[in-house]
N, C-alpha and C positions, 0 to 999 in steps of 0.2 A: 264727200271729199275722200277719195284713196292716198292711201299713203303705201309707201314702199319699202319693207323694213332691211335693214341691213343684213348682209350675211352673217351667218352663227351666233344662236339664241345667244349674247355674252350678257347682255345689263338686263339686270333682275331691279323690280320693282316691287316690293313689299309693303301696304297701304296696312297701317296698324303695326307701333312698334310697341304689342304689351308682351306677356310670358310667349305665345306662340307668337307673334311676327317678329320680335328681336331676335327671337332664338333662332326662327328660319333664317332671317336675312344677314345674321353673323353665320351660321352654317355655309350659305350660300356664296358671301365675301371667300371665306376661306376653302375656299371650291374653284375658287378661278373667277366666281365672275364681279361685273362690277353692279353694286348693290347701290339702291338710294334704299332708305329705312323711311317711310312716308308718313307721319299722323300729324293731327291738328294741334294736340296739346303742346302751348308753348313751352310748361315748365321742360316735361316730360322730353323732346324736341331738345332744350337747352342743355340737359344732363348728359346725353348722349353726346352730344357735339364737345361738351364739355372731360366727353370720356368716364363719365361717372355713370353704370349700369345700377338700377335700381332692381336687377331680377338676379336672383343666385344661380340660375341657371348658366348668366351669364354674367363674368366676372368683367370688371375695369380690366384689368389685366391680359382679360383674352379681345376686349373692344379695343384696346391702345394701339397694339400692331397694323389691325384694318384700317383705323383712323390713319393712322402717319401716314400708310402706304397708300391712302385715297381708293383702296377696295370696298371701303362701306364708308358712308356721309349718311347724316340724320338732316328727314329738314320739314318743313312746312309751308315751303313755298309749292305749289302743285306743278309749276313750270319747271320743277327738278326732275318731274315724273316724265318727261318727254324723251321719243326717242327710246321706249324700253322694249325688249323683247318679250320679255315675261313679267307679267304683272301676276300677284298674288293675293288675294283679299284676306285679312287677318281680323277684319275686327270685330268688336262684338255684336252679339244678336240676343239682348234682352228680351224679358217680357217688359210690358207696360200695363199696367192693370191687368194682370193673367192674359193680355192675347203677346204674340209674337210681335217684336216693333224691330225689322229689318230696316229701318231708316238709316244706320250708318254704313250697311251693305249698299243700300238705293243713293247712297250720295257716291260713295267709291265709285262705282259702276259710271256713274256719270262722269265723274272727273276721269276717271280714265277713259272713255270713250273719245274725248276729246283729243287723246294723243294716242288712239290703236292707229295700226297699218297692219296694212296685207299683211299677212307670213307671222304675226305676232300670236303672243299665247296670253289667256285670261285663267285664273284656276281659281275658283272659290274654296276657302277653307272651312269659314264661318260656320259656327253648327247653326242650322236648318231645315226646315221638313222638304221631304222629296215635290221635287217638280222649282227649286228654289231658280236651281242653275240655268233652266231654261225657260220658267215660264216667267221668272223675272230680269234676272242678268243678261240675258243674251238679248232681250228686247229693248233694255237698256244702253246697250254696248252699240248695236247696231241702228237704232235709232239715228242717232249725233254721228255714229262714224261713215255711213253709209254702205256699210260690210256686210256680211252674211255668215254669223258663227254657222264652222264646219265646212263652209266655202272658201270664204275670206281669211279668217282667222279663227285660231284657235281657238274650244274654253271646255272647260272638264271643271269638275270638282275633288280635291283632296283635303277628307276629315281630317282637321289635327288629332294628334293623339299626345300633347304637351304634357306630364304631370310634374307643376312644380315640386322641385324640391328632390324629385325620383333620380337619385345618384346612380342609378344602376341599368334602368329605361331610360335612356337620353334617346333625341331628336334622330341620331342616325344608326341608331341600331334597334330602332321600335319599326315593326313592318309598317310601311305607307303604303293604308288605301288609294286606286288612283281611278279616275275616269274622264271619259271625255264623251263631246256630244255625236263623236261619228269618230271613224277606226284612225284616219291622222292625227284627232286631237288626242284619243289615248295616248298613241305612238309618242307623241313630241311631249307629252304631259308624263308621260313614263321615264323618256330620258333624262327629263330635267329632276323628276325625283332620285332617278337612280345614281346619279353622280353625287346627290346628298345622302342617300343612306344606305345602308345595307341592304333592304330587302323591300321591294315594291309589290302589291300585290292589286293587278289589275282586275276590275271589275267593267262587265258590260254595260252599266247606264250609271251616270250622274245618279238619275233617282234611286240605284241599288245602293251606291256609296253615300246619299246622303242618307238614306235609312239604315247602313250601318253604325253610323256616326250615332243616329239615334238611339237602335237598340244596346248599343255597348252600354252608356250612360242609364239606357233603362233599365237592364237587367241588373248593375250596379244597386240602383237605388232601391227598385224591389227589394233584394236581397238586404239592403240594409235595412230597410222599412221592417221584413220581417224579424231578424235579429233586437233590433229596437220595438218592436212589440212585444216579442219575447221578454224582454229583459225586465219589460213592466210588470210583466204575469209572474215571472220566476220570482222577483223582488217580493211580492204577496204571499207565494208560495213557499219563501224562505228554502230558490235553491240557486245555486251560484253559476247564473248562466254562462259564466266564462270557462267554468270548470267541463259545461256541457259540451259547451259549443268545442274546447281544447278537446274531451273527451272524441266529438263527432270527428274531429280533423284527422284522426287515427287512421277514419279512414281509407282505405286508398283508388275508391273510385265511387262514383255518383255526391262527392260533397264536395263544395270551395267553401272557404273558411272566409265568413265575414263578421266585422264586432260593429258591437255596438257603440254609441257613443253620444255626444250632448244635440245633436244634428246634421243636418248636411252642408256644405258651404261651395263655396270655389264655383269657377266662371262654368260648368256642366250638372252638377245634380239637380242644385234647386230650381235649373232652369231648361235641360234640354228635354227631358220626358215631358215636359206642359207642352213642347213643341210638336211630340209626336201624338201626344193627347189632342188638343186641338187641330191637327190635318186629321186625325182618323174621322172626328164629329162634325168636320167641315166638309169633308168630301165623301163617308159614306154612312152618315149620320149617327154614328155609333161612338157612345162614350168609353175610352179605354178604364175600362174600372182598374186595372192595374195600378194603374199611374196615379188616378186619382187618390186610392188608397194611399198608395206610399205619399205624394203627395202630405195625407193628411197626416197619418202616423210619424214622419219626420219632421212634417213641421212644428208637429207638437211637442217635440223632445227638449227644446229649451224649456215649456214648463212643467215639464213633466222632471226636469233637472233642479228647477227652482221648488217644486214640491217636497222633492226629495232635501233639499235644505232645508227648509220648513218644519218637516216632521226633526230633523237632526237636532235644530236650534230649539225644539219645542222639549225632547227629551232632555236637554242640557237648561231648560229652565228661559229658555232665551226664544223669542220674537222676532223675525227679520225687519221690523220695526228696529229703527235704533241700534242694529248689531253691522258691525264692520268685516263686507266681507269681499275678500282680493280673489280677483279672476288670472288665473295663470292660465297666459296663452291666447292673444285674440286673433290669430292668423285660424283658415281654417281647417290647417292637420300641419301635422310636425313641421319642423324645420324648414318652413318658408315662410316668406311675409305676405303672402297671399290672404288679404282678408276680405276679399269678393263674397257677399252673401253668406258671413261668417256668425254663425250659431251665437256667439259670444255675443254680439249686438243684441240679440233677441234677449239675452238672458240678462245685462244688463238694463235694457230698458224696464224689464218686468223687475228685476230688485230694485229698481230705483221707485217707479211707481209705489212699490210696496213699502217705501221709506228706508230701505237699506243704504248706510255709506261705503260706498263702493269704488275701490282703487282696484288697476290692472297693473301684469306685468309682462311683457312680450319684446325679447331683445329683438326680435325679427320685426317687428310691424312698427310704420313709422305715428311719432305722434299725433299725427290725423288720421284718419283713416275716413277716406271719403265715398268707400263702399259699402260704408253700415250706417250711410244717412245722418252721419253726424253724431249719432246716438253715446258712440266712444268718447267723441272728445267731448262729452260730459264727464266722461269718467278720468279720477285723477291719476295718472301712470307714476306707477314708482318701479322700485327695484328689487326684486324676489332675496333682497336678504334676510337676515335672522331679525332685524328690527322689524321689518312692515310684515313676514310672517307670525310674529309672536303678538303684533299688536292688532292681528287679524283675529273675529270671533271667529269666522270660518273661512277656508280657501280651498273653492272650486280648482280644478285641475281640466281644463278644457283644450288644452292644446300640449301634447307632451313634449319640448323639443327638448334636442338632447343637451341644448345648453343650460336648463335648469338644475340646481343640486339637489338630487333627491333627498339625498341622506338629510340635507340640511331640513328640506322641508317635511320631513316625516317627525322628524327628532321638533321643529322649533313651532309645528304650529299644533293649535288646542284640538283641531278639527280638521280636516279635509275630508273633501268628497271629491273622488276620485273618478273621473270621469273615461281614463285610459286603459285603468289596471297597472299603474306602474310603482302602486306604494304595498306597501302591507302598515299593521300595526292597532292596537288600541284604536286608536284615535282618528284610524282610515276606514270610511265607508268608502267601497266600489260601487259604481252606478249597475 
């Protein structure tokens, strides 16, 4: 069936409203066009209509205007999805048992397939290994629609580059990667990013932007991997790899300055390098020893953090048996509530196993937190005052945000292990 879409790309359709698809599709509202915010989750769906934003990125305050003005609507119905010009895919692209599980990509795809026309655009955001855009989506799309991506209609891919929390890198002033599957879907996939940000920067194939997507995230995580094996070595060696690494930053060409810390988290480290790790051994049989390393070396830093208590609790006379000890911070880096694949889960479960009582404190992250498997809302959340600091044996520092009182927690607890570098004192071990 053809369809025939109206003149001038205006209604934008954005499928996944989490950190990057609410942020695109409030961007895009206040741009001019008319936005539907599209996911399944009722709660999630309900807040939004309700005008209550659950990402810091995006305040209640900046959602209230688009609402009234009927620029941006949240929904869950798929029949709201009809009728759009540009559709956007947002949502996530976990693993599942360490392979890639694109199933909530392969459902989007379908449901919009059902409402493409002619003249319309597709963009995939999703992180994915190259070849995603068109050896899956586009046979997707035109299956049910009866179109021809690059004929018929548009589709290109544009990596998010979201970092919650990043007050300084926001959504229109970070360059967008762009592509498409032939020179008009660049073209119409260009203009639509370029009316939301400052600076676009095209690339000739989907498969080179989705491999950008990927190497960004990998070279990240190497880099952290090696700084976090570092920091196990230095610890032995009794030398203060913070002091080294501050030392190395001096310089002013061949070094970027990366720390160390309890592990990786957030919706890109712990998971988009296994993505580029598994296309390399899928398609030309070779394992990215890179990936796999970091891989390992970060995933081990929550007990390589729990170790580091252990040895503390044991010079102090004390056993993580029976010793009460408060996790500040389960989001997974400052000042957001982002606890997707957050280090803190790990490090929790293992003090618990261990026999540890274990209370959290994180103004940011809500009392559930359903992206660390549950494992949190074992743990009992209190309030980073002088009472639950003093009647701590020891308090982990995992997430530094700025809404904690240092002074407080330097001065009121017996111990801290400091996982940021943000204390000094007696009574302060750095990681």
């Amino acid at each position: 069936m053809t369809h025939t879409a109206p003149e001038g790309p205006g209604r934008v359709v954005v499928v996944g409203q989490g950190y990057v698809g609410l942020s695109l599709a409030v961007r895009a509202a206040e741009s001019g066009y008319d936005v539907v915010g599209y996911d399944v989750d009722k709660e999630r769906v309900g807040r939004l209509v309700a005008g209550d934003s659950y990402i810091e990125d995006v305040s209640s305050a900046r959602l209230a205007p688009l609402l009234a003005s009927g620029a941006y609507r949240a929904s869950r119905d798929p029949a709201d999805c009809e009728g759009f010009d540009i559709a956007v895919i947002t949502v996530p692209t976990p693993l599942s048992d360490g392979l890639p599980d694109l199933s909530h990509v392969v459902e989007s795809a379908r449901m919009l397939s059902g409402f493409l026309r002619a003249g319309a655009t597709v963009v995939l955001e999703s992180t994915t290994y190259p070849g995603t855009t068109e050896e899956l989506v586009a046979p997707l799309l035109e299956t049910a629609s009866g179109l021809v991506a690059g004929r018929d209609f548009h589709l290109g891919y544009s990596p998010e580059r979201i970092d919650p929390g990043n007050t300084r890198w926001r959504l229109e002033n970070t360059p967008k990667v762009v592509s498409g599957v032939n020179a008009a879907s660049l073209e119409r996939i260009n203009d639509f990013y370029g009316s939301l940000v400052d600076t676009t920067v095209p690339v000739s194939s989907c498969r080179t932007a989705e491999m950008a997507k990927l190497l960004e995230n990998t070279f990240r995580h190497v880099n952290i991997a090696l700084v976090n094996e570092l920091t196990t070595f230095a610890h032995d060696l009794g030398v203060d790899v913070w002091e080294a690494i501050d030392a190395a930053a001096t310089k002013p060409h061949g070094f970027l300055r990366f720390l160390p810390g309890p592990g990786v988290g957030g919706h890109c480290l712990p998971i988009d390098p296994s993505y580029l790790s598994w296309w390399a051994e899928r398609t030309v049989g070779r394992t990215f020893r890179f990936v796999e390393l970091a891989n390992d070396v970060n995933g081990h830093m929550p007990d390589y953090v729990v170790g580091r208590l252990a040895e503390a609790l044991k010079r102090r006379g004390r056993t993580i048996r029976g010793s009460r000890v408060l996790l500040l911070g389960l989001a997974y880096k400052a000042n957001t509530s982002d606890a997707r694949e957050t280090p803190a889960a790990r490090i929790a479960e293992l003090l618990l196993a261990l026999g540890a009582d274990v209370t959290a404190a994180d103004p940011h992250v809500a009392q559930s937190v359903p992206a660390a498997s549950g494992v949190l809302d074992r743990v009992l959340r209190v309030t980073a005052g002088a009472g639950e600091l003093s009647a701590a044996d020891a308090v982990i520092l995992l997430a530094d945000h700025d809404a904690f009182d240092y002074g407080l927690i330097a001065t009121c607890s017996a111990y801290v292990l400091d996982c940021r570098r943000r204390l000094g004192g007696d009574n302060i071990d750095v990681l």
